[in-house]
C-alpha positions, 0 to 999 in steps of 0.5 A: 521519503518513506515506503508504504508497503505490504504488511508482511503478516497478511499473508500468515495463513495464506497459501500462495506467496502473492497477492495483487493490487486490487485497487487505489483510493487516492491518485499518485501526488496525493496529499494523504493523512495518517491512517486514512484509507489509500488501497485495497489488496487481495491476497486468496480471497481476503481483501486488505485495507491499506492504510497511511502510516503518516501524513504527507505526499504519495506517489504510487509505485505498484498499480492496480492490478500489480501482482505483489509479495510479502513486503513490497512497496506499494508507494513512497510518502514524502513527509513534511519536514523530510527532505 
């Protein structure tokens, strides 16, 4: 199992310390693709893509609206051949 989380760099020339789940593009149990586009963050008025950093199967920890900070999860991935 793996944790997607909020790249910690987003938020360098950021004022406020958090942002919010703006919203997903896949549903929880998901079968996702590296790279593929999963959600979308807002941090002051930037809006952040989200992308899969594997293949495999997510579940949605943080929902859409979900205030967030530097690093938080914002799902799990569970990966082929990781049990």
């Amino acid at each position: 199992m793996q944790n997607i989380k909020v790249d910690e760099a987003l938020w360098a020339s950021s004022m406020l310390p958090e942002g919010i789940v703006e919203r997903w593009f896949i549903a929880s149990g998901a079968t996702i693709k590296v790279g593929e586009r999963i959600a979308e963050v807002r941090i002051e008025d930037a809006l952040h893509e989200i992308v899969a950093p594997a293949n495999g199967r997510a579940t949605i920890v943080a929902a859409a609206n979900t205030i967030i900070e530097p690093g938080a999860i914002l799902a799990t991935l569970d990966t082929p051949g990781r049990r």
